[in-house]
N, C-alpha and C positions, 0 to 999 in steps of 0.2 A: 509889451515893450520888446519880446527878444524877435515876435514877425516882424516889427519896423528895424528894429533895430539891422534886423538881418534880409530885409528887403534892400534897404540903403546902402548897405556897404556890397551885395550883389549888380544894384544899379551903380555903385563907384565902380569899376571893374578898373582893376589896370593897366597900364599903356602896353599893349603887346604887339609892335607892329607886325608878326608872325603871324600872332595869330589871325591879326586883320587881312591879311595877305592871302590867307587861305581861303578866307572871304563865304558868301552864299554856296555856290558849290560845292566845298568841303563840308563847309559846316551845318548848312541846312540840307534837308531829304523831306519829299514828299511823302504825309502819311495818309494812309487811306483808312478815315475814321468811321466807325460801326455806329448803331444804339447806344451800346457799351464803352464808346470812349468818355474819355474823363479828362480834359486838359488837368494838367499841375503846374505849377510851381514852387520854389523852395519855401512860401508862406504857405501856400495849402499844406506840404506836403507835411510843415511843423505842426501846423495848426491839425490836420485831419491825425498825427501820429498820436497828439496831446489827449485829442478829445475820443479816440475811435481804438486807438490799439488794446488788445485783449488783456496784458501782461498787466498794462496801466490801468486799466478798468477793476483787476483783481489786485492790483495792488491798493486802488482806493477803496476798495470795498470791505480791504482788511483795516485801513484806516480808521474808516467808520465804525468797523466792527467794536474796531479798541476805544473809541470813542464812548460807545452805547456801555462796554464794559465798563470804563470811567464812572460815567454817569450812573449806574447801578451802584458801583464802589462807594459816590459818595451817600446813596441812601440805604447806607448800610444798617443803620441804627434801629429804622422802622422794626416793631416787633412783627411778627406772623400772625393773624388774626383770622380765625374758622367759625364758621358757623356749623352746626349739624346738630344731626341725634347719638347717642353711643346706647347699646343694650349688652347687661352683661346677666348670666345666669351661671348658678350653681347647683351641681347637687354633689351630696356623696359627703367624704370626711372634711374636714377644716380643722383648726386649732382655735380654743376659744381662748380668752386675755391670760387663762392659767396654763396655759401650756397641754390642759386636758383635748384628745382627739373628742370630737363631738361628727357625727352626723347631721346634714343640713341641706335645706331646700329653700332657695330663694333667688329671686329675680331680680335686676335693677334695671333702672332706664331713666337716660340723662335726656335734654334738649335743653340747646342755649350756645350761651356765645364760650369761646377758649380762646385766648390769647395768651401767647407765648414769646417771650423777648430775650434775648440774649446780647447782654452789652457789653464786648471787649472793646474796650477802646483801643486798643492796642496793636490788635486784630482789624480792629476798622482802619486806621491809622497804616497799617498794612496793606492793607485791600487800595486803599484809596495810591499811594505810593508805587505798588505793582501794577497798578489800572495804568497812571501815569506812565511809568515805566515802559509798558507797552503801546502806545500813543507814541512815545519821543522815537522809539525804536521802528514803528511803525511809517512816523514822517521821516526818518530818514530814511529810509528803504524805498519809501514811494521818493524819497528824494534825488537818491542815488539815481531809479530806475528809471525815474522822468530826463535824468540827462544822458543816460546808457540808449536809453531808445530814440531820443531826439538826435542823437547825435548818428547814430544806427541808420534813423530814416533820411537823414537831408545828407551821410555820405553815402547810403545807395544812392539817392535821386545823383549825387555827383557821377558816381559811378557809370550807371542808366545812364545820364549825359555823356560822359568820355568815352562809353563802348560805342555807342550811337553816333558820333562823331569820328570816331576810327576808323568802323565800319563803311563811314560813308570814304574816309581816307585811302581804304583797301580796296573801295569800288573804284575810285579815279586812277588808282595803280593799275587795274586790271584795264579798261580804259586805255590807259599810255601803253600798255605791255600788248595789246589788241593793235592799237596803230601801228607800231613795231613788229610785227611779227607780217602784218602784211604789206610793209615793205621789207622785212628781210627775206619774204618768199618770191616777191620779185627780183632781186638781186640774188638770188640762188639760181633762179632762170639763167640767170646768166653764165652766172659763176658757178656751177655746181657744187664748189668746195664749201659753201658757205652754205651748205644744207646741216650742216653742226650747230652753225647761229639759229635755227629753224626750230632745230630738237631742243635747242638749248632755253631758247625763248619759252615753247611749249611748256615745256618742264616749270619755268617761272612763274606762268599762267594757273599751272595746275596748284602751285603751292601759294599763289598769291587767291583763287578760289577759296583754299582751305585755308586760311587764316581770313577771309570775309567770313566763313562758314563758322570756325570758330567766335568771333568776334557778337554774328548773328545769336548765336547762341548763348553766348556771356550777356547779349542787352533782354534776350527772354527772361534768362535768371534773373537779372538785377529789375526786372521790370513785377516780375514774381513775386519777388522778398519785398519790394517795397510794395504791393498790395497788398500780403498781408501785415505787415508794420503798421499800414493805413488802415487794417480793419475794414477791409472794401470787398464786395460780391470776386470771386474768384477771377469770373469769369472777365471783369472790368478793363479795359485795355487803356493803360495809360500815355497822354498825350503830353510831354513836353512842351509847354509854351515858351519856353527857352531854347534861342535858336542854335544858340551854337555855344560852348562851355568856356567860360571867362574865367579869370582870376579874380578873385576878391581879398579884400583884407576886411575879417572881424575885430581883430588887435590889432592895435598898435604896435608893432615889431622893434619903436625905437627907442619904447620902456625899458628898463633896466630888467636884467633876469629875477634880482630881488623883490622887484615891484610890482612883478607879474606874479610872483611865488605868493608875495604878504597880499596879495587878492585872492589868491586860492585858498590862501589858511584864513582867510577872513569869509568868504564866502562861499568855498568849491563848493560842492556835491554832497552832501553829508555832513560838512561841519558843523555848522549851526544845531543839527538835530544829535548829535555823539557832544557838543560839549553841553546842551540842554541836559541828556541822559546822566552824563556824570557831574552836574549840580546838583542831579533830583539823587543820585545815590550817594553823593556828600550832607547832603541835608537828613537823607534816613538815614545815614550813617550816624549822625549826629543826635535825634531825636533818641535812637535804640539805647545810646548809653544815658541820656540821661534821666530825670526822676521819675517820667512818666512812665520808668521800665518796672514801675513797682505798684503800678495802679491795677487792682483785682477787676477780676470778671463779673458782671451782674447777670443774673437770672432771674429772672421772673415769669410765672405762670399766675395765669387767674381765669377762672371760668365762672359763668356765672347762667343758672337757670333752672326750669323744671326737673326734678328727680324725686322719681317713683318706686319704692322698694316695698319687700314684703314679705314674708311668708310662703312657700310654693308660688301659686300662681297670684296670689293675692298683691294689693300694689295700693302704698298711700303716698301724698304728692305731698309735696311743699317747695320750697324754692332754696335752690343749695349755692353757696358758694362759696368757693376754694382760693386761696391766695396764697403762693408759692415764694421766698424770697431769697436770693445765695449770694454770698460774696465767697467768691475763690480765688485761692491765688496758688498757682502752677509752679509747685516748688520744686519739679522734672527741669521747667528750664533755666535755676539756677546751676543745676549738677551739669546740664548742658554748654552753657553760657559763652566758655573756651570753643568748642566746636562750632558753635553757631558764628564766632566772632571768625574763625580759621573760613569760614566756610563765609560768610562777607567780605574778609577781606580781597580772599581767592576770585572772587566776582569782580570786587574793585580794580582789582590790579588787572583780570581780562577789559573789564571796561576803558581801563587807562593805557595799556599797551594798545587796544582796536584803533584805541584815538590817534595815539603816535602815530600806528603803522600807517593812517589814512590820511594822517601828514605829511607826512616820509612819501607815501605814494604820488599825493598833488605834486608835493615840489620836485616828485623823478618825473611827472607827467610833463611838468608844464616843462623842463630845461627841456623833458625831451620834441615836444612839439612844435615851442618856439626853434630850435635848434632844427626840426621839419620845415618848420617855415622860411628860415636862413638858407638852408641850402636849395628849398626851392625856387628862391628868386634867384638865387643863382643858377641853377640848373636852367631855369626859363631865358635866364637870357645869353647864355651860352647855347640854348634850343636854338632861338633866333635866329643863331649866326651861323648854327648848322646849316640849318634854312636857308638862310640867305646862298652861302655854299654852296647845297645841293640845288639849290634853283638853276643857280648861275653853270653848276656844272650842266644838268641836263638839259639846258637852251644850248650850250656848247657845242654836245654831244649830237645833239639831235639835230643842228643846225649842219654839221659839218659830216653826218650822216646825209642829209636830205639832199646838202649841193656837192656830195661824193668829191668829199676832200682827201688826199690821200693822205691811208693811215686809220681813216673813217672805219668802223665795223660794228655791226648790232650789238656785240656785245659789249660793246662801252656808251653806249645806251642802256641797254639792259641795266648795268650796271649805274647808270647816273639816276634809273628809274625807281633802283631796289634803296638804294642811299636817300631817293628824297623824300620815299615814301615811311622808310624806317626814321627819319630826322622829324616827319611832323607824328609819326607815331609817338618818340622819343618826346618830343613839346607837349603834347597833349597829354601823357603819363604825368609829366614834370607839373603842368599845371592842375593835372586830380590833385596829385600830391600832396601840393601846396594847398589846395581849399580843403582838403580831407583834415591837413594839418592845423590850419585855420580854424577849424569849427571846433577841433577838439580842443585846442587850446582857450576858445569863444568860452564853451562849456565847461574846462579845469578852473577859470576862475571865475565861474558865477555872476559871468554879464547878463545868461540871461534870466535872472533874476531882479536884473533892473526895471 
């Protein structure tokens, strides 16, 4: 449900005439794919994070772990059951029934079954309860990490999209700043004074290189991090099947802040698994005080088989068997009882405060990322109008450059070049933003868990 979920609201994208405007050119670049390419999209890249990343892999694995303990916990009861031989020998002094030292030589030798049991119920009742315990704690942690790393992986792939898209925005800068500079070296011909516009372009050139360069560099990273998030061969070179970076809405933005909140306390990341934990320690809490706190321990031993004694080396047989029976009762954790109870509660109250603070955390998460998401639709369509602006300025600029209007100078091109190229930079920041914001907010209230 959350790859549809989040395929659908990627194929809704919203109306950006900016960004349509910026169109194949900007936004798509030819890639030259290896062996080693891997096309993605935002459903592989949840889907390969789910199934392939390492962190998740050992987080399930601790899952299971506490599971198998479980299941051991509840077959606590079973007794120990051995089979073998035992040989015991004597020689030298001993005490006989009167307390007289006596001298003696003898031999024994068992074979047969020995079974041994130990029944606390109380203890089992324990075992079975702390098994549990680490199972509830366990699924939340794998719960927690499965939306830390989903969330991790589809905002790199955002990322990976927006540097990728930038970069291609820095190259049609450099481009414009290329056509510019070789008409401003032809109008210096003329004009010699206007060999400043020349240096001055240059300069532009070089800094507008190094922020490609930079740019190139930020989509290696983000290309990096999200292969291994993916659990993929190193060497894997990822393919965006995503031509150019949209806007999407995962939330609804026109729910009330409260209504987003009471989804997060009803479903985030962890809750469901932190209020299971503190059921199960309300209910042992419960059992320890009452009557079953007075039920004794059983012990039983019984062996049963061949046993051969004798004299020195001498040995006569018959068949022996032993039956062992105890009832105890552990009158250490009465004197106890205050401490054990200080030291339960002490757990309680950490279990019951983690709960809060993991309340307290959703509902700061979620004001904060719907509040990301607020301002990025605004930011996007105040981008727009940048856009539009700096378009309008360097058609202008560049027009009344070309038919040597007076007044005209490269550097008010220069300058409509560096405004239009920073205004779709500026849009395309605004719009990660907002999907970055999106997802986290997707993930604070437990949609995809539908």
């Amino acid at each position: 449900m959350l790859l549809i979920a989040l395929s659908r609201a990627a194929a809704q994208e919203l109306p950006h005439p900016a960004l349509a405007r910026l169109g194949a050119p900007i936004i798509q670049q030819d890639v030259q794919t290896s062996s080693q390419a891997l096309p993605i999209s935002l459903d592989t890249v949840l889907r390969l994070a789910q199934e392939r990343n390492g962190q998740m892999g050992i987080a399930r694995q601790r899952l299971e772990e506490a599971n198998a303990q479980q299941d051991l916990a509840a077959k606590k009861w079973l007794p120990d059951l051995t089979i073998g031989t035992a040989y015991y020998r004597h020689e030298g002094g001993i005490q006989d029934f009167t307390g007289e030292l006596v001298r003696s030589s003898y031999g024994s030798l068992f074979a047969g079954v020995e079974m041994r049991g130990k029944l606390d119920l109380r203890e089992a009742a324990y075992q079975r309860i702390d098994a549990a315990r680490r199972v509830w704690q366990q699924k939340g942690e794998l719960s927690k990490l499965t939306s830390e790393t989903l969330l991790d992986a589809a905002g790199t792939y955002v990322d990976l999209l927006a540097v990728r898209t930038s970069e291609v925005v820095s190259r049609e800068g450099e481009k414009k700043l290329a056509d510019l500079i070789v008409l401003a070296q032809t109008l210096a011909k003329i004009d010699p004074g206007l060999r400043v516009e020349v240096v001055r372009i240059n300069s532009e050139i070089q800094g507008q290189k190094l922020l490609t360069r930079k740019l190139s560099e930020g989509a290696a990273n983000a290309a990096a991090k999200l292969v291994y998030l993916l659990g993929l061969d190193p060497a894997s070179e990822l393919v965006p099947v995503d031509h150019r970076l949209v806007a999407f809405e995962l939330v609804n933005l026109s729910q009330s802040p409260e209504a987003l909140a009471s989804q997060a306390l009803a479903k985030g990341p962890g809750v469901r698994e932190l209020a299971g934990l503190l059921a199960l320690i309300e209910e042992a809490r419960a059992k320890s005080s009452g009557p079953g706190r007075f039920i004794p321990t059983l012990e039983l031993s019984m062996a049963e088989g061949a046993f051969g004694a004798g004299p020195g080396s001498q040995s006569a047989w018959d068949n022996r068997w032993d039956l062992g029976l105890h009832l105890k009762w552990n009158l250490t954790e009465a004197m106890t009882a205050r401490e054990r109870r200080r030291l339960a509660d002490a757990q309680n109250q950490q279990a019951r405060l983690g709960y809060q603070d993991l309340r307290a955390k959703l509902i700061l998460g979620v004001s904060e990322a719907r509040e990301a998401c607020l301002s990025g639709q605004d930011q996007m369509r105040l981008g727009e109008q940048q856009i539009r602006e700096a378009e309008e300025a360097y058609n202008l600029s560049n027009s009344r450059l070309t038919e040597n209007i007076k007044g005209r100078s490269p550097s008010e091109v220069l300058m409509a070049v560096r405004t239009l190229a920073g205004a779709r930079l500026n849009y395309l920041q605004a719009v990660r933003d907002f999907d970055k914001a999106q997802l986290r907010l997707f993930f604070l209230v437990g949609a995809h868990g539908d």
